[in-house]
N, C-alpha and C positions, 0 to 999 in steps of 0.2 A: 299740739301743745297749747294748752289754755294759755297761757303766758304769753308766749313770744307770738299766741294769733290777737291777744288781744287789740280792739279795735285803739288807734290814734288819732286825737282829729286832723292832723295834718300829713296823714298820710295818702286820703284820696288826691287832696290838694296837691302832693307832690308826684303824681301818676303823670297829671297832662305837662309840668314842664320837662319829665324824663322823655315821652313820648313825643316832644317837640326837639328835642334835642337828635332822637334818634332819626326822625324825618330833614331833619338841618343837617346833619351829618351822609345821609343816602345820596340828600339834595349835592351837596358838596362831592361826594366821592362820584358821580354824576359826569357833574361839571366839570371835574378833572380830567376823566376818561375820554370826554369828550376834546377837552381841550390839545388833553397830549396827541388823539384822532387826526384833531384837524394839522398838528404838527407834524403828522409823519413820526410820533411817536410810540404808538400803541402797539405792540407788539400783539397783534390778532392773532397770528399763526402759533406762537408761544402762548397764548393765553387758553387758545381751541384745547392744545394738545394736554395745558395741564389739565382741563377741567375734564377728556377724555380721563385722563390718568386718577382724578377724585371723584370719577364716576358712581365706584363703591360706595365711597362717604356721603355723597348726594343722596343717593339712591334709600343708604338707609337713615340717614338727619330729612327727609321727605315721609318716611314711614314713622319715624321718631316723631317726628310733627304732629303726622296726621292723628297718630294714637292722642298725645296731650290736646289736640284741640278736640277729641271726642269726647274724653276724660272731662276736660273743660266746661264743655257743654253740658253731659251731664250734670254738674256739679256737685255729684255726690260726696260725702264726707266718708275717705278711709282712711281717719286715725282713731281714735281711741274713742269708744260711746260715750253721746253725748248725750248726758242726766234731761229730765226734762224742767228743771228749774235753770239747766243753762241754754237752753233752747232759744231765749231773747236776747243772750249774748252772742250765740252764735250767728241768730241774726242780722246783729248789728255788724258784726265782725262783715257778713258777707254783703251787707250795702256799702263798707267800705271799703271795696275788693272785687266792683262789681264781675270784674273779667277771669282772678282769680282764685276766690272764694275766701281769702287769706293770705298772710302774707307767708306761709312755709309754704306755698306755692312756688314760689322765688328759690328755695332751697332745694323745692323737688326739681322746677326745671337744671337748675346748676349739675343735679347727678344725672341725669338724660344728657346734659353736652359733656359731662367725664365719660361717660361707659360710652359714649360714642367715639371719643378724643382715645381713647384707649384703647379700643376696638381698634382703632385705624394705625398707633402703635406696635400693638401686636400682630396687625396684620401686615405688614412693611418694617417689621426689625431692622430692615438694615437702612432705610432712609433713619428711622427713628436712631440708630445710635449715631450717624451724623448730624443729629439736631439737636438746637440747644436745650429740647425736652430731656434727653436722656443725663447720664451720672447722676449730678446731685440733686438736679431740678426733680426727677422722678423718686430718688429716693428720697428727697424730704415730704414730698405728693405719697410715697408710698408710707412713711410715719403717721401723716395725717391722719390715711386713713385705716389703718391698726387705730389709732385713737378715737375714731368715727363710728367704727364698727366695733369697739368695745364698749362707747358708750350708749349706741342700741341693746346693745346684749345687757349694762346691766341697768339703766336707767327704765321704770317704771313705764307702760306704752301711754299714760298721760303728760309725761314729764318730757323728754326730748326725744318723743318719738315724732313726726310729721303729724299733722292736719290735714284736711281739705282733699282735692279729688284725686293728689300724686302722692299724698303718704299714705300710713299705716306698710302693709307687707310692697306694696310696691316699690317703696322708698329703700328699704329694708334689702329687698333683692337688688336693688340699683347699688348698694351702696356696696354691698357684698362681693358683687360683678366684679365691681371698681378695684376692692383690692387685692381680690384674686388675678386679676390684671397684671397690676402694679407689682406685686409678687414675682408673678412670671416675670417679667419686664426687668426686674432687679434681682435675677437671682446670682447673678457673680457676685454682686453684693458682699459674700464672706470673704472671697478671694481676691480684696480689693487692696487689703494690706495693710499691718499697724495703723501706719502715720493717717489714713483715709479713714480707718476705724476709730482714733483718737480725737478726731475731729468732729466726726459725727458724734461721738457722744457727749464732747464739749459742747457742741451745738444743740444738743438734748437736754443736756440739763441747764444751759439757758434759758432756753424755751421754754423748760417743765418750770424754773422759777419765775419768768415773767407771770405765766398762767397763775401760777399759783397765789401771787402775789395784786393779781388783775382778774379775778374773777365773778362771777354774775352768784346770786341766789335765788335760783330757780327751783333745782335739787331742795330736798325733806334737810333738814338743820345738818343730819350726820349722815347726808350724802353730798358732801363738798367736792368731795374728788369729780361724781360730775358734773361738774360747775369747771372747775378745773380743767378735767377732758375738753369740755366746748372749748374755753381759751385756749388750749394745748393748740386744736385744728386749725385755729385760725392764724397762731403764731408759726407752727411750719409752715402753711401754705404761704406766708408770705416769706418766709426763708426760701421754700423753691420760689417762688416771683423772684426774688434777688439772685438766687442761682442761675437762673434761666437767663434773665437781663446779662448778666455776666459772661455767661460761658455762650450767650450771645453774639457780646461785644470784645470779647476778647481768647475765644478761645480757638488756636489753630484746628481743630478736629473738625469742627463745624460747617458742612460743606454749602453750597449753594443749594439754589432753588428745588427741591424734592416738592414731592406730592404732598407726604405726610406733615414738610417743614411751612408750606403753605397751608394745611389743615390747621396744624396746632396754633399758629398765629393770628389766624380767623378766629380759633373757637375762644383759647383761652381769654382773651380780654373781656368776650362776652361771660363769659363762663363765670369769672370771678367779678364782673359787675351785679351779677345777680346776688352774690353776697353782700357785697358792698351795699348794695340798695336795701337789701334786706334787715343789715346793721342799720342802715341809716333811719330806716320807716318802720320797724315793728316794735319797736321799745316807748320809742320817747317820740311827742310833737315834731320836736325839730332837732336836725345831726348836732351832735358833740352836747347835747343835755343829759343830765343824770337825774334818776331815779333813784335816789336810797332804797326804797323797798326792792329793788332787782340788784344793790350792791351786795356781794358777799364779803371784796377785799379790793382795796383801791380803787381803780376806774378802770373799770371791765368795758364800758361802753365805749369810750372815749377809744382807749386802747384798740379793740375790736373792729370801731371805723376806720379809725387811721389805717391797720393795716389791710381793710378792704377798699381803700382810696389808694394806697401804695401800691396792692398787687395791681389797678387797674393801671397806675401812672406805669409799673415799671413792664407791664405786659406788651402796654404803649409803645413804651420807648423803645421795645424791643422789635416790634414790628416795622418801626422806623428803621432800626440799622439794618433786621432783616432786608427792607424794599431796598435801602441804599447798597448791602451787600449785593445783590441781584442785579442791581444795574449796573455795578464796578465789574461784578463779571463777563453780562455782556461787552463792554465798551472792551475788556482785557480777550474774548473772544471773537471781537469784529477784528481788533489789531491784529490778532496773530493772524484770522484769514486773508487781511490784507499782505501780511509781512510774506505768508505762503504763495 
């Protein structure tokens, strides 16, 4: 997308303090593992056995890897031909991207960690309907992306179709994957019952007016709706963030420590940071600034950040109560071996 790869001067700039952040954070989870080591707290034997158990998911998030860093390296453009009077823009865009040619780079890797996250779902249905992925967290994930994949199918392949080395049809079939997944994944979904079907659609047509009411002009004047669509995906994704936190922190179903319930806690925070970063750096210099010429209707950008700042805090939080659920159970399974 010409648009949203346009180059920002502040976006190379905010590359190296992300990438300090992420090496501050490695450094830290580090130092912890270590610490709780020398306590006599690190559950080695527990930790061996789960990482046998996400073997799968290793194995193919290592071959997922290895493809985007080929892709990478090439650096070829598979989205939409690029005229030869925009040839200087394009390569301005890519000196400011040196790693990844653009910033819908950030959107391509985001559907590499879903079709992966999902994959590992539907491979382990039955961890996954004890996790706080499943009910609403997946079916508002599964709205999204019906609204994702409708605005592929009618949005123009210069308009919101991907850029750089991971869009054009690549994108395209990643993103496809994803809801033929999520599909599967939600298909009791009809026989869920009034009162859970009334809900969902109140929660739809909130969302559909937030979007509507919050949207970008990207879209040709009398294709608003997708301008719309964009806002749509980003207001459920953050509905499922708040369903997931939720049915996290409070819901009896939700069992302990699984394979797939440690996968989705890893993947997701990353997964929707790359949005987040992506709101934050492809628009405007610096987060929460507006652009009249990319406003269609209110403050799409503004909007947009927020709730890719939200889904990361409340992914967060939820990986918190996960870790603190996981050690109530142990400490509730050393008593009872003692009481035996």
């Amino acid at each position: 997308m010409e648009v949203i790869s346009s180059p920002q001067p502040g976006a190379h700039m905010m590359q190296d303090p992300v990438t300090s952040l992420a090496l501050m954070a490695l450094a830290l989870a580090v130092w912890v593992l270590e610490w709780r080591r020398c306590r006599g707290e690190f559950p080695s034997a527990t930790c061996w056995a789960l990482m046998r158990q996400l073997l799968p998911e290793l194995v193919a998030s290592a071959a997922m890897a290895g493809l985007v860093a080929a892709l990478l390296r090439r650096g070829e453009h598979n989205g939409a031909p690029i005229s030869p009077q925009d040839e200087p823009l394009w390569g301005e865009i890519k000196s400011e991207w040196p790693v990844l040619s653009t910033a819908d780079t950030l959107l391509g890797l985001q559907a590499t960690l879903r079709v992966l996250l999902l994959a590992s779902a539907t491979g382990r249905r039955g961890s996954f309907r004890c996790s706080a992925f499943a009910g609403e967290a997946s079916a508002f994930f599964c709205f999204a992306a019906v609204c994702k994949v409708m605005l592929l199918a009618m949005s123009p392949q210069e308009v919101y179709h991907l850029d750089g080395p991971l869009g054009g049809r690549l994108n395209v079939a990643l993103e496809v994957s994803a809801l033929l997944m999520l599909l599967n994944l939600n298909r009791d979904m009809p026989r869920l019952g009034l009162a859970r079907a009334v809900c969902y659609t109140a929660a739809l047509g909130i969302a559909t007016c937030v979007a509507t009411c919050n949207r970008l002009a990207i879209a040709d004047e009398g294709d608003s709706h997708l301008d719309t669509l964009f806002s749509l995906v980003g207001i459920l994704e953050t509905m499922a963030a708040a369903a997931f936190v939720g049915r996290a922190a409070l819901s009896q179903e939700v069992s302990g420590s699984s394979a797939f319930a440690c996968f989705a806690h890893s993947v997701l925070p990353l997964q929707q940071f790359l949005w987040a970063y992506f709101m934050l750096t492809a628009w405007v210099a610096s987060p929460f600034e507006s652009d009249p010429a990319l406003v269609g209707a209110g403050r799409p950008l503004e909007v947009l950040q927020l709730c890719g700042l939200a889904q990361v805090s409340m992914y967060l939080t939820a990986g918190a109560v996960y870790s603190a659920s996981c050690g109530l159970e142990k400490i509730q399974d050393r008593a009872h071996f003692l009481q035996v």
